[in-house]
N, C-alpha and C positions, 0 to 999 in steps of 0.2 A: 691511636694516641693514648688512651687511655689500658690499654692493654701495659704500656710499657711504661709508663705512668705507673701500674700495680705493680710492676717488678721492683725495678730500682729509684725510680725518682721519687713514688710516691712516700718510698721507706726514707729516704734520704732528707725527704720533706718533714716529713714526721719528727724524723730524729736533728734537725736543724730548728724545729719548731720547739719542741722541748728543751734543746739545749738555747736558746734566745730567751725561752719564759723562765729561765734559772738564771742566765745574766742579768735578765731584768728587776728579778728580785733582787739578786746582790747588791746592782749599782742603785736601785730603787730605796734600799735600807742602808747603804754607805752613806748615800747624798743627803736623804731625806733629811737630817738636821739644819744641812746647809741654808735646803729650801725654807724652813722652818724659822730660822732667825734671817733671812732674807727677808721672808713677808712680814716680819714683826716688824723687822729694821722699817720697811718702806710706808709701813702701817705706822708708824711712830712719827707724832708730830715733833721732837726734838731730833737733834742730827746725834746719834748718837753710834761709835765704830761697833762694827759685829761684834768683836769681845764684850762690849760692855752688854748688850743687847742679850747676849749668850749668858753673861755671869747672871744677869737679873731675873734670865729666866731659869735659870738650873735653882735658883736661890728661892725664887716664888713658887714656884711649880715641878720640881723634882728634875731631872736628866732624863727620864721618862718622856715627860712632855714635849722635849724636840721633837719626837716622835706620834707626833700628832697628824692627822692624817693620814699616818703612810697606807692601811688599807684601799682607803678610796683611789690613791696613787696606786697600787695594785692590782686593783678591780681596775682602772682605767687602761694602764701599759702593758701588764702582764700579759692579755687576749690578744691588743692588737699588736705586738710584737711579734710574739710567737704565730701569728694569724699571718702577719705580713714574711717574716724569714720559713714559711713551710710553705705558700703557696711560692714565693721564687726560688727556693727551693729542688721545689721539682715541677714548676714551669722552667726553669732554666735547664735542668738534666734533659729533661724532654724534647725539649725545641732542640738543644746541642749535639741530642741523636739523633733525631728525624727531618731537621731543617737544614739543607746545602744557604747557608749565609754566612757574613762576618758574625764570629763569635762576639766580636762586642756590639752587634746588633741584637743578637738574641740576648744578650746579658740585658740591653738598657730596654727590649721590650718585656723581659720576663720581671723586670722591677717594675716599672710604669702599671705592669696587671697587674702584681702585686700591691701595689698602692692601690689600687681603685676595691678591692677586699674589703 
């Protein structure tokens, strides 16, 4: 298992792993504003729409500031993404060369131990 694991699935894993931990950062620094006058919004005792929420904050606190937290959102997503898409990865290449089953058996085992990572 692990022999063929080193050839191709484990490279496969690798390189799925790394490219998940660069999606993660993109959609991680797209969104992060969202999340950021989301929490304000829901933290806010007046009912007040996102726009408004957004202008008071760029106004108080610079455009910068939406971007508060997104480290710690980084440090959180970043590992276990790329941690979760590089172990099924190349648990899935593996099982689908070495296991006689339904390929969507091995698909939905090779996530399930992925998840538990």
């Amino acid at each position: 298992l692990l022999a063929r694991s080193a050839e191709g699935s484990l490279a496969s894993g690798l390189k799925n792993g790394a490219a998940s931990a660069l999606a993660t950062i993109c959609a991680k620094a797209a969104l992060q504003p969202f999340d950021t006058l989301k929490t304000l919004q829901q933290a806010s005792t007046a009912s007040s729409s996102l726009f408004s929420v957004c202008a008071e904050r760029v106004r108080s606190h610079g455009v910068l500031s939406l971007y508060r937290g997104l480290g710690v959102s980084f440090i959180g997503a970043v590992p276990a993404i790329s941690a979760y898409f590089a172990v099924y990865s190349s648990l899935k290449g593996t099982l689908l060369a070495r296991v006689n089953a339904p390929p969507l058996l091995l698909v939905a085992i090779s996530a399930a131990m992925a998840n538990t990572v």
